[in-house]
N, C-alpha and C positions, 0 to 999 in steps of 0.2 A: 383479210390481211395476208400478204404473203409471207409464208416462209422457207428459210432457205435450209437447206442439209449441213451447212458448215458447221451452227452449232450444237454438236453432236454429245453433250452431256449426257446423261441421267438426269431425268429431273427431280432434283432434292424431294424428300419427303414431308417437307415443314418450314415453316418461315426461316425456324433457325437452320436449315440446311442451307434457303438460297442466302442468305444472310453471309455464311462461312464461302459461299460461293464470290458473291461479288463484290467481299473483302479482297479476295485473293486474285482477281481475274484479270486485273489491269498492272501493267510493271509500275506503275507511278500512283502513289497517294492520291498527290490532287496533278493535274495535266489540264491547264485551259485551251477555249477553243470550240467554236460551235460548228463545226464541221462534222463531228461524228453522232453528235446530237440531234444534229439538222437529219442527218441521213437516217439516222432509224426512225425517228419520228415522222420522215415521208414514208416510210417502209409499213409503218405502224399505221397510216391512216388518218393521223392525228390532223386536224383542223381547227376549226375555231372552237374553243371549250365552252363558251358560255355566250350569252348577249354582252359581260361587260366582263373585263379584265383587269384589275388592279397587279402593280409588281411592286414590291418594298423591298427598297435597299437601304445602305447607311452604314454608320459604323456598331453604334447601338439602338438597342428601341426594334428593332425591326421585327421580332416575333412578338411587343408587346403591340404593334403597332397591325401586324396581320391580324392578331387576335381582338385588337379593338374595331377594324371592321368587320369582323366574323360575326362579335360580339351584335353589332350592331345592325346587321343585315338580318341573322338569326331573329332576333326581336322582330324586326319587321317582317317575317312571316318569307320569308325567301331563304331560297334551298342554295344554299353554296357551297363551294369546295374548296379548302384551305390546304396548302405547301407550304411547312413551319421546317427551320434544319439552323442546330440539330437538334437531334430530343434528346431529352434528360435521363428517363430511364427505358423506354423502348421504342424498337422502332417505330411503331402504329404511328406513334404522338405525330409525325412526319406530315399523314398525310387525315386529314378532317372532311368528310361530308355530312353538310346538312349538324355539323358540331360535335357530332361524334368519330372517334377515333375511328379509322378503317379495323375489319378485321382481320384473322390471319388469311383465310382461304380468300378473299376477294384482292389483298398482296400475292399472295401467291400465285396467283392467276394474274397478275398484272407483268408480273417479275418474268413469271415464265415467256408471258407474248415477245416482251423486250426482247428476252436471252434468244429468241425464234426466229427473231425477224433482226437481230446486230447481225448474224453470220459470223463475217469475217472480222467487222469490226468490235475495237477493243472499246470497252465503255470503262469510266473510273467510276467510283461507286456512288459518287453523289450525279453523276450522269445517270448512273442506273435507278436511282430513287427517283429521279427527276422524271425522268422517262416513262417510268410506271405511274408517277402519281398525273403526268398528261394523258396516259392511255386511260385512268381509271376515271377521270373527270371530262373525258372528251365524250362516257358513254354514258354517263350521269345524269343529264339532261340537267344542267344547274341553269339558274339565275345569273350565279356571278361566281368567278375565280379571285382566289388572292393565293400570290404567287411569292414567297420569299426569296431573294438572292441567297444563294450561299456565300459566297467570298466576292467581293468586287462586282462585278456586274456585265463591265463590257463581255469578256469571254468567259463569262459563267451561263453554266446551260438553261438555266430558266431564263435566259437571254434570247433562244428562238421565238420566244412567245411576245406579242407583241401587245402594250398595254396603252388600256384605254385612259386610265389613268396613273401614271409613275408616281412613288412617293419614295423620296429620300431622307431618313429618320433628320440623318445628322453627318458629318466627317469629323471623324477624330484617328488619330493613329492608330493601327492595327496594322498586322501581317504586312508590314510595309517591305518586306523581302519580295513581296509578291504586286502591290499596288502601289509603289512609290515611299519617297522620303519626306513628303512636302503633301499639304491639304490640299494642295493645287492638282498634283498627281493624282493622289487621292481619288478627288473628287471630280478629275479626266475620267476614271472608271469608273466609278459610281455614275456617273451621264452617259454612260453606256448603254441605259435601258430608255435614254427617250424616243420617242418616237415622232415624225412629222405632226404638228400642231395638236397632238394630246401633253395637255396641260400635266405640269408637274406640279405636286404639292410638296414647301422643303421643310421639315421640322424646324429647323432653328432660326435663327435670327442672321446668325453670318453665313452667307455663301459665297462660297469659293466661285473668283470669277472663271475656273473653268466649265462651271457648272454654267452660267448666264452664258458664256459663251457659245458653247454648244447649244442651247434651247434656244439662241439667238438664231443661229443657223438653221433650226431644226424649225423655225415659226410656234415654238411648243412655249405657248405662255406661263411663267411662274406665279406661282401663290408660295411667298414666303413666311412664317410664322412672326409675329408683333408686326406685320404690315399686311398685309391684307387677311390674314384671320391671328385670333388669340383667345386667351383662355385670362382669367380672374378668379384666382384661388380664395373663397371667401370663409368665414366663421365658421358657415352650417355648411358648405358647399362648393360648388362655384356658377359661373358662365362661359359663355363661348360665342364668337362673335366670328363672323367669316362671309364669302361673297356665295352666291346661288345664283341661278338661272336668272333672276329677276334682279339682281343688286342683293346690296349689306344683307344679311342675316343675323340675327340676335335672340338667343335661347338664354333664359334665366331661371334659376332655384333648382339648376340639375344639383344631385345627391354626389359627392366624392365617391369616383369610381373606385373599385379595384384594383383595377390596369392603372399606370401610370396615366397622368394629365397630358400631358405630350403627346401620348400616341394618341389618346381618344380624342385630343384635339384637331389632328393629323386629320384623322379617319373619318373624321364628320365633315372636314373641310373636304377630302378627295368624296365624298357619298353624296354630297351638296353641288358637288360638279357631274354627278351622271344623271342618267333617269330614272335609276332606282327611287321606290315609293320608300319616302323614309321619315316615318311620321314622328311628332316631338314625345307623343307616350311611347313608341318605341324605342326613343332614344333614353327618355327614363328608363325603362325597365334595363336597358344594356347594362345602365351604371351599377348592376346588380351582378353583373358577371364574372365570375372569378377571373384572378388574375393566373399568370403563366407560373407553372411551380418551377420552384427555385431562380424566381426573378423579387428580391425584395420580400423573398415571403418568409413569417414567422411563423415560429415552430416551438416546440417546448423538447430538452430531451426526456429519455425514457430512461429512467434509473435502471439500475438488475434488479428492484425488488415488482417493476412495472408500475411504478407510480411519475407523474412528471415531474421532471426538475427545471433548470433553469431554463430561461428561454433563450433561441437559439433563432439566429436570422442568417439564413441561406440565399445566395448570393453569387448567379453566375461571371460575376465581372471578371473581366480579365487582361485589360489596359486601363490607364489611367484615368480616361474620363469617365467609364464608366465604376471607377472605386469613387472618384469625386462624386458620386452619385450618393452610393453606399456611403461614404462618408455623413453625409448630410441626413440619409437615413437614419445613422449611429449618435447624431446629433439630437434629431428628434425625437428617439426615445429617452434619450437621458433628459430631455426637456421636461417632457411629459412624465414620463415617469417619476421623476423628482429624486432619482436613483444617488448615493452620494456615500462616500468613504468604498470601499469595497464592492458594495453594490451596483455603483456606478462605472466599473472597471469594465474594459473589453479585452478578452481574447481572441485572437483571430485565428485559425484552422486552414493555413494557407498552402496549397501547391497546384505550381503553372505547370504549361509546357514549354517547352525551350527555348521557344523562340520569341517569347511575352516581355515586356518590361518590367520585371520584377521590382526594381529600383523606383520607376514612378507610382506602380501601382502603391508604394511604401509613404509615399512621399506626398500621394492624395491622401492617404490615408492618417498622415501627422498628426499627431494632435486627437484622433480617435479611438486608438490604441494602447495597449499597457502592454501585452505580451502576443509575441509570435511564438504559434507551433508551427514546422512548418516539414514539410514529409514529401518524396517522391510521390510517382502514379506510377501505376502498372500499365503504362503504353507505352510504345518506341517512340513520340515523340517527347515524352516526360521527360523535365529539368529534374535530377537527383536532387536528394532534400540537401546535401550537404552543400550542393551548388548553390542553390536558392538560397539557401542561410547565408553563401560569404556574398553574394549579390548584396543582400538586404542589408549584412556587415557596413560594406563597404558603404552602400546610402545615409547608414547611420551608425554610428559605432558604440552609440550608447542605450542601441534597442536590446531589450531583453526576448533574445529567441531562443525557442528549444528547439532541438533539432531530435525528429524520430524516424523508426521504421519504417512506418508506415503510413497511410493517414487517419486508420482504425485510429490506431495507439495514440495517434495527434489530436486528434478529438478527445479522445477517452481523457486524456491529462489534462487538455483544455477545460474538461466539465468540471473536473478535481480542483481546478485551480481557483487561486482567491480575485473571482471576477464575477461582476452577476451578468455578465452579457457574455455568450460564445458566436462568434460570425466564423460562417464556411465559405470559404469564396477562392478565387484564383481560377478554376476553370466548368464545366460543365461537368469532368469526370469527375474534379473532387465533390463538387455537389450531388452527383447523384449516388455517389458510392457510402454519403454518410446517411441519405435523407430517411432512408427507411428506419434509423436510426432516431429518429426524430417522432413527434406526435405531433398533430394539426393545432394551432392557435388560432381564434377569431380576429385577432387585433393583438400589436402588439403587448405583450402580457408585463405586468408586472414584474417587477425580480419580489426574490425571495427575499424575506426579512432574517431567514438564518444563516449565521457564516457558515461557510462550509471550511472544511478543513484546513490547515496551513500546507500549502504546497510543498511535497517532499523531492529533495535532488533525486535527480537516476541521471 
């Protein structure tokens, strides 16, 4: 690999040194554009990463949707390398071989070749993870890549990479300062990753005809979900039904996964269309796989005396269809559970960033909810908890919010308070800054059969 004298650092001592480095290294947050991407990664070497290449975009679903083929390649005894963004509490989670999280020194060593071989160019920092987790998978000898978008897709840098198979979770509204006002928009960049006659697979049932448009152009066949593959959520289980090399495909008495239905329905369709060996006990065993932390997952907290208390479901949504998500989750426990007077109550533990719909995410969430805490983040792009309160005001004038310091403290009240269910949701930072806070649950748990105390004013 060539490298050039320009970039003339020190090279950081530790993950967390080049970490503080290529936070700081680029004048813009995010800057699209595969130009400068393109250019270190010919500088880099980088070529074809594997025999098969999968890319996932969307609006939601899409790390549960990477990880359900990871899940499911893993099982079948192939070596693959996964690009998940962003991670919840480190950065490792970013980059997966073979299913386990990279370590520091083999980052480190990736980070550096990038920083060697940019020179003069400026990388933004999801450039720069993207970059090293191509260098680190191009030397891997894998099976198969799966490739997460970051934001949108057309000029986002997992964009150089060209896929064998495209999956798009879903369009729904997000970052629309950046990807449009309209599904249509939208879903222009999200079709930014097809490629001439490799088949797309869409997660959902409605696609935007800019999306048909473009694969029209591109000869790149679609497979839409309830039309040519689905899923049958049943008693014990469910099934899955989709097309293969040979025509229809039909799997029954799979075990409820983990992972969401949707993605692993996604992922067997796009795994049914390569030549990956992907045998049906293999696919049983996946449905075994844990799912992605702080997606839907429960939790119990941890009192100060170390004993658990109520239970607590953490929840990176953070636009409105995916709280109609969470919603429905917060349905199904109060179903089953049989949770009722107090115990059936929900608190939610809420703060976005600034540029999210507060108001809709409030608005899926109707009818779910008893009391908003709702707190600042410690980032530059964090919504102030006072802001997010007159937001949520203004959606509803008759919700009961608290408004705190912090999101510590917003938690902490929320577990005090007379609810037996606490939900953390709003962004990736609030989840992961409470989760360690939390104790592992196998399955949504129980509420507690004792009141806890009556909620005092502060």
């Amino acid at each position: 690999m060539p490298r050039t004298s320009a970039a003339s650092i020190d090279p950081p001592a530790n993950l967390a040194g080049w970490l503080r480095h290529i936070e700081t290294l680029h004048p813009r947050t995010m800057e699209f554009g595969l130009d400068r991407a393109r250019q270190v990664a010919a500088r880099l070497g980088i070529g074809r990463l594997a025999p098969w290449v999968f890319i996932v975009a969307g609006t939601n679903g899409k790390g549960s949707t990477v990880a359900s083929l990871d899940a499911l390649m893993l099982a079948s005894g192939l070596t693959t390398g996964a690009f998940l963004s962003p991670h919840l509490s480190r950065f490792n989670e970013r980059f997966c071989l073979a299913g386990e999280d990279c370590h520091d020194a083999l980052l480190c060593q990736a980070l550096a070749d990038v920083e060697y071989a940019r020179g003069e160019i400026s990388l933004s920092y999801f450039e720069f993870s993207t970059l090293a987790a191509l260098r680190i998978f191009s030397e891997a000898k894998l099976d198969a890549v799966v490739l997460e978008v970051g934001l949108g897709g057309r000029l986002d840098a997992v964009n150089i990479v060209d896929a064998d198979v495209a999956l798009i979770s879903n369009i729904a509204f997000d970052h629309q300062a950046w990807l449009g006002s309209t599904r249509e928009a939208i879903g222009a960049e999200k079709a930014g990753i097809l490629r001439p006659g490799a088949p797309l697979v869409y997660g959902e049932a409605d696609l935007p005809e800019s999306i048909a448009s473009r694969a029209a152009e591109l000869g790149a066949p679609i497979l839409r979900r309830d039309r040519d593959f689905g899923l049958v959520k049943e008693a014990a289980g469910w099934s899955w039904w989709g097309r293969g090399h040979q025509g229809k495909v039909e799997l029954d008495g799979l075990h409820l996964p983990k992972l969401p239905l949707p993605a692993m329905a996604a992922a067997l369709q796009a795994l049914h269309l390569s030549p990956l060996p992907i045998s049906l006990p293999a696919i049983r065993a996946a449905q075994h796989y844990p799912g992605l932390p702080g997606r839907l997952e429960w939790r119990r907290a941890r009192n100060r005396d170390g004993s658990e208390g109520k239970p607590v479901l953490l929840d990176v949504a953070h636009n409105p269809a995916a709280a109609a998500r969470l919603a429905g989750e917060i349905g199904r426990w109060r179903r089953e559970s049989g949770a009722q007077g107090f115990q059936g109550k929900v608190a939610v533990v809420l703060a976005m960033l600034n540029d999210k719909d507060a108001a809709g995410m409030m608005d899926a969430l109707a009818g779910s909810v008893e009391v908003w805490h709702v707190a600042g983040l410690d980032e530059a792009r964090a919504m102030p908890g006072a802001e997010l309160a007159r937001r949520l005001r203004r959606a509803d004038a008759t919700a009961k919010i608290r408004v705190a310091t912090t999101v510590w403290k917003a938690y902490r009240k929320a577990i005090a308070c007379r609810a037996g269910l606490v939900v953390v949701t709003g962004s990736f930072h609030t989840v992961a800054g409470l989760r360690s806070w939390t104790a592992p649950a196998t399955a949504p748990p129980k509420v507690s059969q004792t009141a806890p105390p009556k909620e005092r004013s502060s």
